[in-house]
N, C-alpha and C positions, 0 to 999 in steps of 0.2 A: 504494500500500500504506500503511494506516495502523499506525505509530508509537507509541510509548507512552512517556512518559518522566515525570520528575517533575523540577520545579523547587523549591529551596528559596529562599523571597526572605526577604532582608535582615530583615524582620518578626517569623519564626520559624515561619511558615505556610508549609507545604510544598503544591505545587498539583499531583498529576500531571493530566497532559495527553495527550492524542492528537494527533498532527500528521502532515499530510502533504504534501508539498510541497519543491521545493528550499528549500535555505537560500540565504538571501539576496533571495528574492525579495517582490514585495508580501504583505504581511501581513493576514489575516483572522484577526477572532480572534470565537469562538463562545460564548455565555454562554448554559446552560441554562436551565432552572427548577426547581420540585417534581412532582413527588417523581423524578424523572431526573438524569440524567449526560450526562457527554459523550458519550456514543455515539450518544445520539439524532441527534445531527450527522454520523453518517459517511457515510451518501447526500451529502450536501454536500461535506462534505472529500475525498471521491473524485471529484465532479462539477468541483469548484476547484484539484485538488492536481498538478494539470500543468501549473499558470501562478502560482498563488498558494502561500505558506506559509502554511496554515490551521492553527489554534491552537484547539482546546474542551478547556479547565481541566475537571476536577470540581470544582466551586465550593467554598469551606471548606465543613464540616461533613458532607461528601461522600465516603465512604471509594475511596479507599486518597486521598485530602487530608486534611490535616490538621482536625479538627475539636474548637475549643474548648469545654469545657464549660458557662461564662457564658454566659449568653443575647445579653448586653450586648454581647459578641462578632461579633456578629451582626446591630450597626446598620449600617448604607448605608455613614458613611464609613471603616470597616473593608472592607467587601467592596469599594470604590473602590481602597484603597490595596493592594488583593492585586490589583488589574486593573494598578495603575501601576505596583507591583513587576513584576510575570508581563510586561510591555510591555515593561522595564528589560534583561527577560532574554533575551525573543527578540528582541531585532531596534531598530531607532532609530523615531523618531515623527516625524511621524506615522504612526497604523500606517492602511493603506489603509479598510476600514472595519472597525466593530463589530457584530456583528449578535448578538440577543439574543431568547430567548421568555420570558415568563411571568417567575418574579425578577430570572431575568438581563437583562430589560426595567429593572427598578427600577434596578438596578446603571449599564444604559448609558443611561439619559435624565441620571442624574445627573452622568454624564462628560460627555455630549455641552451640557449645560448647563453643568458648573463647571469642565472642564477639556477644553475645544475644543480646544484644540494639539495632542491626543494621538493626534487623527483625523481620517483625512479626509472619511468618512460615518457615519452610521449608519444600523442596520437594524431597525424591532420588529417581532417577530410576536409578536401577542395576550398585550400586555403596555400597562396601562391607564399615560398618563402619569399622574405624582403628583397634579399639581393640577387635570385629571380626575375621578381618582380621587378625592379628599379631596373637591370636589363632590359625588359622589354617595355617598357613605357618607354625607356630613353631610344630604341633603336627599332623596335618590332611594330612597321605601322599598323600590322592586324591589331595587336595587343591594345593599340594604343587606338583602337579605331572599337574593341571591344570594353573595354573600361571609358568611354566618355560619357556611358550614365554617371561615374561621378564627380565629372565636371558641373553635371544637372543637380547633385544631391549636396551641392556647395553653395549653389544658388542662395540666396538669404530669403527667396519664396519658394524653396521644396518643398516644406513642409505645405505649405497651403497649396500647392498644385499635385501631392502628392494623397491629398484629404479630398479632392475632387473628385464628384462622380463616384461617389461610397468606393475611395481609394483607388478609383481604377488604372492607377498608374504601377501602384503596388501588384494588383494580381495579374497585369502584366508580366510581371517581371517573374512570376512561378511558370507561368506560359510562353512566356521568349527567350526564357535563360537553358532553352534545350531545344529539340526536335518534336518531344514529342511522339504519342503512338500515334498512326494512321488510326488503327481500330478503336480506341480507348477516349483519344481526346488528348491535348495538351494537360500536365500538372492531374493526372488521373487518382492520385492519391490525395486530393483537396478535397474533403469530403464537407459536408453541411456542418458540420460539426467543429472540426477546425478551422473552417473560413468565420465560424464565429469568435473563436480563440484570437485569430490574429485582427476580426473587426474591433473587437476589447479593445484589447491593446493596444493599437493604436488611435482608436478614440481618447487615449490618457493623453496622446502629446506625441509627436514626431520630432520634433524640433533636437531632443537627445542621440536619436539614431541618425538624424542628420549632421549633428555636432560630431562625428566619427570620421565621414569626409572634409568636413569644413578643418577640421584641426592635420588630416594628415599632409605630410609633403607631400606622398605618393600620390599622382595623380596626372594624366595624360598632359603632355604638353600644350599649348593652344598659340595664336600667334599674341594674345596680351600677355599669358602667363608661360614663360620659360623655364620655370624656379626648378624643374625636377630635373633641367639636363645637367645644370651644375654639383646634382649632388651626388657624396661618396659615400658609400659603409664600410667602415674595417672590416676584412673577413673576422679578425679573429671577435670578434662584438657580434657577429651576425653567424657563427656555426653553431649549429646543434652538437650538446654534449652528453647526447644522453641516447641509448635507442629508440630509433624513432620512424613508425609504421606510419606511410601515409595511403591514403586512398584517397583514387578518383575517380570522379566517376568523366568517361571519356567526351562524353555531349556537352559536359560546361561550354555555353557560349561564351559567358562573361571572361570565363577564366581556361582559356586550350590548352592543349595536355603540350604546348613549345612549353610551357610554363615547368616541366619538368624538365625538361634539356638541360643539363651539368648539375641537378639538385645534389649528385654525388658529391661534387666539389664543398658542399657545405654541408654535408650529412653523413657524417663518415659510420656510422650504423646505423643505414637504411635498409629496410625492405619496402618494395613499393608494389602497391594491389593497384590495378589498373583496372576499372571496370568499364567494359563496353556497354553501349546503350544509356547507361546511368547520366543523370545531368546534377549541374549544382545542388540539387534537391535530393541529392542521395541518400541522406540521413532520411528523410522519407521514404523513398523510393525502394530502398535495399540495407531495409535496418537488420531484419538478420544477415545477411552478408558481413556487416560491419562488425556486428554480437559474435560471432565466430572468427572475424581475422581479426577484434579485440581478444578474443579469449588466446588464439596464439602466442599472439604478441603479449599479456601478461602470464605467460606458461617460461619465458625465454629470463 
């Protein structure tokens, strides 16, 4: 049975959370992305929650979490230090692993590179590493031609064109961010039920999940804003130090499998699942898929 609770850390940022699981036991802890919440994860926390204490925060800016109104708010190592708070609170470190989709990717590459002690694996699903990423923004005009929704989601009227049309720009994005069945329909796992989950939630406020693009560098070049060709990352600030399983699913539009091209270079204990057919929405799509090549990956 999944839990609901809210932690307040030390910070001033309150995280609630869903958990299931004895206390005391190995810790899993679940990091979303946009435009979702934790609940995307409860197939998982149900599949892990009789051996594991499974952990999915609503990330800041994510109601009923606390969400600041500064953009600036909402740089990397802010959202790091609400993961090392929220660690502080459940349980000791290391916490067994991290597993992350889409920002909450951004969030655990930079743990699993800057602060290894805090885990013992990590997990991404369809969540580009940074210096990946910052590759093809700067040089791959596909990539950069595929990430210009968040040129849009920086806008300072996202939120209000994104609230249009009972959000129709959001369930867009469950239906263009893949191919799709012929037979089934686009985003066929969107059932009446979770289209009211995610109506909720963003009836509380968008302006947080927009405050994610608005605060990062990473972001397509354009001819006013050049800021992303000038930038550099240290490898050694940006490698994973930890083992670390990723999966993708191969249909990401937003995000193509070039996005994996040299991840070796920065992932020096990778295994990589590679899923055909699957699009960004895989954690939907092919949750036991994921419930089994996690179960490997915390056997190793």
């Amino acid at each position: 049975m999944i839990a609901t609770t809210q932690f307040d850390l030390p910070n001033g940022i309150s995280l609630h959370c869903r958990i299931t699981g004895p206390a005391g036991a190995p810790i899993l802890l679940f990091l979303h992305g946009f435009p979702e919440a934790a609940f995307i994860w409860d197939e998982l926390l149900e599949h892990f929650g009789n051996r594991y204490c499974c952990v999915a925060p609503n990330l800041r800016g994510y109601a009923p979490s606390s969400a600041p109104t500064d953009p600036q708010q909402y740089r990397v190592q802010y959202l790091v230090a609400d993961i090392d708070a929220l660690i502080s609170c459940i349980g000791t470190r290391p916490i067994s692993a991290l597993i992350a989709h889409d920002w909450g990717g951004a969030v655990a590459w930079t743990i699993a590179a800057q602060h290894p002690e805090w885990i013992e694996r990590l997990a991404i699903i369809n969540s580009p590493h940074p210096g990946i990423f910052l590759r093809d923004l700067q040089q791959n005009p596909r990539q950069q031609a595929a990430s210009a929704y968040m040129n849009f989601l920086r806008r300072p009227d996202a939120e209000k064109l994104l609230s249009e049309n009972d959000f129709a720009r959001l369930w867009s994005m469950f239906s263009n961010w893949g191919p799709g069945d012929p037979e089934r329909g686009n985003a066929p796992w969107l059932t009446d039920a979770l289209r009211d989950q995610y109506r909720a939630l963003w009836r509380t406020g968008l302006t947080g999940p927009c405050n994610y693009y608005r605060a990062s560098p990473l972001h397509p070049p354009t001819a006013q804003d050049q800021s992303v060709m000038s930038i550099t990352l240290a490898p050694e600030r940006i490698t994973s130090q930890r083992p670390t399983l990723v999966i993708w699913g191969e249909e990401d539009l937003a995000l193509p499998v070039s996005l994996l091209d040299g991840l070796d270079s920065y992932v020096p204990d990778l295994r990589l699942v590679r899923v055909p057919g699957a699009t960004h929405w895989i954690v939907h799509e092919r949750a036991q898929l994921i419930c089994a090549e996690l179960e490997r990956h915390l056997r190793t």
